[in-house]
N, C-alpha and C positions, 0 to 999 in steps of 0.2 A: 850691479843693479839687483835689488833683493827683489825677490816675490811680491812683494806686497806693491812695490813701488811699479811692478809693471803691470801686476792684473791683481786692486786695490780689489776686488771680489774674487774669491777662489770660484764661485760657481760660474764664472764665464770662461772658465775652462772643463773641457772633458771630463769626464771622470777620471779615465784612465791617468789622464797629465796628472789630477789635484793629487790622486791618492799617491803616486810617485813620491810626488813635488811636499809634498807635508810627512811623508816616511822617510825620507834624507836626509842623513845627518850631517853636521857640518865638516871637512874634510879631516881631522884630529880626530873623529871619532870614525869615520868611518872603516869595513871591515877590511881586510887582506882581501885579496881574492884569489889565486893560487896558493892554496896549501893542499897538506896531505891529509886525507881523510881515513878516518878510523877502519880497519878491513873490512868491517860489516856493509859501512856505506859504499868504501871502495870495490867490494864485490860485487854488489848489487849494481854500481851503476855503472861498473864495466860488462856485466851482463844483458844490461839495458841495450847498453852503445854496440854491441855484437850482433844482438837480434836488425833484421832487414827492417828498413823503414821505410814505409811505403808511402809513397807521395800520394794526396791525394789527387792534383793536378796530373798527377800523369793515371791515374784509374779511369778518371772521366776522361779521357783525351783518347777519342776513337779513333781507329785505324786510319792510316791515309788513304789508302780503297776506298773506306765505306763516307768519309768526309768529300772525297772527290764525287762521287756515285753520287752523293745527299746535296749534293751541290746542285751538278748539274741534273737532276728531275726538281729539285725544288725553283729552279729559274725555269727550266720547261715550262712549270707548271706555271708560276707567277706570270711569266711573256703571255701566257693563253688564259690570264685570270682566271684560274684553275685554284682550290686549295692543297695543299701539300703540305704533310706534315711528317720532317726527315725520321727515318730510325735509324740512329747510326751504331755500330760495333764497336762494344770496348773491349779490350786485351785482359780479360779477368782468368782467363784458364788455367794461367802458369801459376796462381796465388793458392798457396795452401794457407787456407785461412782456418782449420780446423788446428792445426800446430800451432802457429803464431798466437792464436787465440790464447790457448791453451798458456804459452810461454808467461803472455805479458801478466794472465790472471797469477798465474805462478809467483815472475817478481813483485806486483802489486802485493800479495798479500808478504814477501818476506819485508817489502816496504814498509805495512805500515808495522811490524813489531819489532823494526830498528830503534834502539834509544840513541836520538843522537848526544853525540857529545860536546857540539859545538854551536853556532850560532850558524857558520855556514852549515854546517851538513845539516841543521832545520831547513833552512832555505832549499840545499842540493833536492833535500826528501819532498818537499814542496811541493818542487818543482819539478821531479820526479813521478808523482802521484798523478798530476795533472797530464804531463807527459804519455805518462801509460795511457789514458782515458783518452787525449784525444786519439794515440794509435789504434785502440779497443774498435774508436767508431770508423776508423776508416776500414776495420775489417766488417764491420756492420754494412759500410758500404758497398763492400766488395761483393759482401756476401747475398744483398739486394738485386747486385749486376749480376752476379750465375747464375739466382734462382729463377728454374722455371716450373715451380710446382705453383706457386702464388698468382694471382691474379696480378694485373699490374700496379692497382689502386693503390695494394698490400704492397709494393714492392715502393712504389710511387713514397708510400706512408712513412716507408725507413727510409730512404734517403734523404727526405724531407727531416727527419727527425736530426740527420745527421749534420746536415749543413747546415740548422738553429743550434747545434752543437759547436761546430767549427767557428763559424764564419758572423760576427756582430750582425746586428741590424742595422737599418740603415735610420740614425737619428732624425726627427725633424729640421734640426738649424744645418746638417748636412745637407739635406734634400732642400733646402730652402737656398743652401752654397751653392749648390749646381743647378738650381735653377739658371742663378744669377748668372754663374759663366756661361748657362747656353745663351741667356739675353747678348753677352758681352760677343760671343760669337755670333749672332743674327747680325750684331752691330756691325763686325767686320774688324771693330776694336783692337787695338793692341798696345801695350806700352812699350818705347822707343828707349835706349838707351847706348851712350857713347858708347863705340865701340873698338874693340882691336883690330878689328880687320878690317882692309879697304874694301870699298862698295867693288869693286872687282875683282878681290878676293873674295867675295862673299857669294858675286855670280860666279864664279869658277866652281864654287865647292858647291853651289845649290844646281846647276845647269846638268840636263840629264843629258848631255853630248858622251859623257864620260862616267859609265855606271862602272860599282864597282860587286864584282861577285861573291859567291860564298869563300872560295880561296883566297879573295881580296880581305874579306869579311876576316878570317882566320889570320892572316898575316898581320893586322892593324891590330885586333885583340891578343895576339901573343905578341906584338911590339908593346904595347902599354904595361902589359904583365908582368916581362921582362924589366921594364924601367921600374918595379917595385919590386924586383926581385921574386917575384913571384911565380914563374914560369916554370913547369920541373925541368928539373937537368937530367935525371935521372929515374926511374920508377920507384914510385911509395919515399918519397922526399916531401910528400904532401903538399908538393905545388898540383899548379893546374895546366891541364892538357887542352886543346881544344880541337875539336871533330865538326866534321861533318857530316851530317846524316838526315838518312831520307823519313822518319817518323815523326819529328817536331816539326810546330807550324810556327813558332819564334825561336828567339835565339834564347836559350835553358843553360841558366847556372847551376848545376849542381854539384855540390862541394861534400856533399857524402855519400855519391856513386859507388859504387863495389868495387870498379877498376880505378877508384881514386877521384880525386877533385879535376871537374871536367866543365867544358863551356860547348852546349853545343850549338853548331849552326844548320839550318834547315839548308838543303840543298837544292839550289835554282833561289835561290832569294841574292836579289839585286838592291841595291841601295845607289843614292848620290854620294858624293863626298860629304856634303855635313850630316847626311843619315847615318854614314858610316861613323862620325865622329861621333855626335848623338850615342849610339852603341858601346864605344867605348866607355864611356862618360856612365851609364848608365850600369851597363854591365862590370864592368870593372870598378871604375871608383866609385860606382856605388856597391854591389852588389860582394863584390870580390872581397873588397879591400874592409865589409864589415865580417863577412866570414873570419878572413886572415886576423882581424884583429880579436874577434871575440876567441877564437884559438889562443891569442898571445894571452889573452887576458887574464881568461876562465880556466882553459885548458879543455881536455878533452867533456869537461864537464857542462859547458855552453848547450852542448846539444841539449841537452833536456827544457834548455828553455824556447827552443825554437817548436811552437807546434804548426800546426796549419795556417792560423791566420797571418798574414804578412804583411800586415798596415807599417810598421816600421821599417821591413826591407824596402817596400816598393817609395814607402813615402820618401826615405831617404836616397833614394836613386833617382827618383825626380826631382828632389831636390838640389842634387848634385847637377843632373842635367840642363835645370835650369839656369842653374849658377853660369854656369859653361854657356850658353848659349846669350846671356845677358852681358857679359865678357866680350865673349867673340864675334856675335854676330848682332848686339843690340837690341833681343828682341826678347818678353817676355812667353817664356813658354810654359801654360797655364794646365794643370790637368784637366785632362777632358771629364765630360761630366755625363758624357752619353752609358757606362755601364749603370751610374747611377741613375740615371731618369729612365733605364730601362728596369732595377729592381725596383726599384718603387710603383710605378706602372704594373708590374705583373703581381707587388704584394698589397697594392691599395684597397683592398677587400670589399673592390668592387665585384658586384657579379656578373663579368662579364666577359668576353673570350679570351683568354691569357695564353695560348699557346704558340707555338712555336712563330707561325704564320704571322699572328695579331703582334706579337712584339715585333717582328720583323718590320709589318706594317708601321709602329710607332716608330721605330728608326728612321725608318725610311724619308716621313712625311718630316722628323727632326733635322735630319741631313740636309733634305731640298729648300729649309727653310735657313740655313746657316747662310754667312756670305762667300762667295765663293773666292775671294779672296784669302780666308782664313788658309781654304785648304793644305794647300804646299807646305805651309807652316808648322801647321797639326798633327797632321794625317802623314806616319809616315808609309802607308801603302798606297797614298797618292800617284796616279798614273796620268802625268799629262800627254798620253799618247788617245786615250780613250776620252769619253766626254764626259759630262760633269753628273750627267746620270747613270752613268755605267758605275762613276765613280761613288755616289751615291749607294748605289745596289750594293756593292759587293764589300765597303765599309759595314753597311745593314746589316748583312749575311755575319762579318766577322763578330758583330759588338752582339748581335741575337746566339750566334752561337757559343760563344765566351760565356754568358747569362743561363742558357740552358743545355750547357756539357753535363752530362750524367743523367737527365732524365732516362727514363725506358718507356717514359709515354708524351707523345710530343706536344698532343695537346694540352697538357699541365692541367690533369681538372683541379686539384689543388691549390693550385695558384702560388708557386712557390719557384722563387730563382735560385741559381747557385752564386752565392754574393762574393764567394774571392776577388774579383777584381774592382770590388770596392776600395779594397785594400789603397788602392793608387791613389782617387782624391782624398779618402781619410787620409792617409798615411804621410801625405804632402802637407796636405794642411797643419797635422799635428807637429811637424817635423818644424816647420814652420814658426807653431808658437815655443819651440823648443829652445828655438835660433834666439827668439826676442827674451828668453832667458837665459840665454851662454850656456845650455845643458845639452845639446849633440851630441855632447860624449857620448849620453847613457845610449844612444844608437848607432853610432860613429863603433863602438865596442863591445857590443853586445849584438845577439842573432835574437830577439825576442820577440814575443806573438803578445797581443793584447791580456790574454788572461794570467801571465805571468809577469808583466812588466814590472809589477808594484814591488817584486818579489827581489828587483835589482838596486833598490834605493840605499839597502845599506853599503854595498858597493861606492855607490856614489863616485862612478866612472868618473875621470878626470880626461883631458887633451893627455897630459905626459903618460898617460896609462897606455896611450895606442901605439902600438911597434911598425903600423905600417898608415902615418897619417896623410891625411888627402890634400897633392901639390898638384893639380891640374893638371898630369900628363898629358892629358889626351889635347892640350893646348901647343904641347911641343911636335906632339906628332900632325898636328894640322898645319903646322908650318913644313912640315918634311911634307906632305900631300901635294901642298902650295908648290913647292921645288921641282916637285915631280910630274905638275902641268905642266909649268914653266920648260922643263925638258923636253913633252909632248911637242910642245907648241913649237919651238926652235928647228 
């Protein structure tokens, strides 16, 4: 199916999709993409890949003291309609961000008086360049979180500057998407679809008689692993390990860890059996399995196209999970659209209270308006042990503090959110019309952030390009789950 025959207007797609999609050449012409590069560039961009890379996500991600602590006085205070506005502690101490600084301006300038020689190494330098800049800002950011000689306005000022650096806006016909799926959830709405599994396999795996833990958690993620060959056998074999630990608040892929490609899981997190599948599905054959292949693909060289924003890891892992979930269990699983109706709410340039509290508020009154039917479905921190407003609250608390991780002033007089988990409904949606073009590859094989994607077209990733292609494990191990009620129950 060509371009034109599926979307007869190129402007009813993104930007990001058109410019791709009109830079791709047809497969006869397209480039190689593992070669060896001339020593200047191969210097340079193994110098790159040496220096630490610092996540932005884990900068903003405060302590778990001070998230526990900010919890519980901000419900204090709400139960007694009190205002409360959290400060919570980020982990910036250990970051030498005067070296680091220092390093990247160093490679940046040998960057740009490389001549290349090639048509990739223009691209690698590219992509390169961009690379540096967006690392540069999250030392800016860092550097905003130590200072305590500035005001907080001034400190407010930089980090603001830094996440219109990282992180897209949020377009009108997006915001106009998520409206539509919060209406679709008020509805109660959902689409049905034949499915694999009997309606009592379906309450086995959703019934919380039978939760499964974080060691459950680790066991189901190193079985899916494994079935892709993925799992290390050994150290620095560049598989993936998986841990448990007490600092993450989800389950964190991170595949250029120091001690090597790792998956980690928060400890004390409970899930049901199809949450636990969900996880799989999402972390692995999504998440894993585009790491492992943009490796096969690119080589060490991929990294530089991975910066902060992650509309295509996340789109593609919801994607995956949906699939998986319209298979198995019949049921359309839509991205939520609650991050989004929360940045737009606090950047609507309205003047009026946008801090921590006031979005919390906007949640909240979003939640009790949904159907409560939807929940179980959605939500997977859903507790049917508590009631439907306890359940409420403490969704609020997680989707408001996701939105304003990294302030250092709670009340936001700027009015400005942290949009990465935007990431999720763009990233779905685009994934999406990528599908209605037969082009997944370029994401299925690649690790890429929105402001380098277009920089992949002459690639022009193919299905035979991926060394580790997606066959719905996490469907074989639902059936081993299923065996292993069955054994309970007898």
């Amino acid at each position: 199916m060509s371009l034109s025959e599926t979307f007869p207007l190129l402007e009813d797609l993104p930007d990001v999709l058109r410019t791709y999609l009109q830079e791709e050449p047809v497969s006869e012409e397209r480039l190689p993409r593992k070669v060896e590069y001339s020593p200047p560039v191969q210097e340079v961009l193994d110098e790159f890949l040496r220096l630490s890379h610092w996540n932005p996500v884990e900068v903003v991600t405060p302590t778990k003291a001070s998230r526990d602590r900010e919890q519980k006085a901000f419900f204090h205070a709400y139960k007694k309609e009190e205002v409360y506005e959290p400060c919570f502690d980020y982990v910036c101490a250990e970051y030498d961000v005067l070296v680091q600084r220092s390093t990247l301006e160093k490679v940046q300038r040998t960057v740009s008086d490389i001549a290349t020689q090639s048509a990739q190494e223009s691209i690698i330098c590219q992509a390169l360049q961009l690379a540096i800049e967006d690392q540069l800002a999250t030392c800016t950011l860092i550097e905003a979180l130590q200072d305590t000689t500035t005001t907080l306005v001034q400190r407010e000022e930089r980090i603001r500057d830094v996440f219109d650096m990282k992180y897209p806006p949020v377009d009108p016909l997006l915001a106009e998407d998520a409206k539509g799926e919060y209406r679709r959830l008020q509805q109660g709405s959902s689409d049905t679809f034949q499915k694999e599994l009997s309606e009592v396999e379906v309450a086995q795996l959703e019934s919380t008689d039978v939760m499964y833990n974080a060691d459950d958690i680790r066991n189901a993620l190193e079985w899916v692993l494994q079935s892709y060959g993925l799992l290390q056998q050994e150290p620095g074999d560049g598989k993936f390990t998986v841990s448990i630990c007490d600092e993450v608040t989800s389950i964190d892929v991170r595949p250029y860890d120091s001690g090597g490609p790792v998956i980690l899981i928060p400890r004390g997190r409970k899930v049901t059996g199809k949450q636990l599948l969900r996880l799989c599905v999402h972390e692995i054959e999504g998440h894993v399995l585009q790491y492992a292949n943009a490796q096969s693909v690119l080589g060490d060289a991929h990294r530089v196209f991975t910066l902060s924003d992650e509309t295509f890891q996340e789109g593609l892992a919801l994607f995956r999970e949906d699939a998986f979930l319209q298979n198995f269990f019949g049921e359309d699983r839509r991205p939520l659209p609650f991050y989004i109706l929360a940045v737009t709410f606090i950047e609507d340039g309205q003047e009026e209270d946008k801090s921590f509290s006031a979005v919390f508020r906007q949640q909240v009154n979003l939640l009790r308006n949904i159907d409560s039917s939807v929940w179980p479905m959605f939500f997977s921190q859903w507790d049917e042990n508590i009631s439907h407003e306890e359940n409420c609250l403490l969704q609020a608390w997680l989707n408001t503090y996701r939105v304003m991780r990294g302030h250092v002033d709670m009340r936001n007089p700027l009015r400005f959110a942290n949009r990465k988990d935007v990431a999720y409904f763009r990233g779905m949606r685009w994934v999406e019309l990528l599908e209605r073009l037969r082009r997944t590859s370029v994401v299925e094989g690649a690790v890429a952030s929105t402001d380098v994607f277009h920089l992949l077209a002459p690639f022009a990733l193919q299905e035979a390009d991926l060394a580790y292609p997606f066959q719905m494990r996490t469907g074989q191990y639902a059936r081993l789950l299923l065996r292993e009620l069955e054994a309970r129950e007898k």
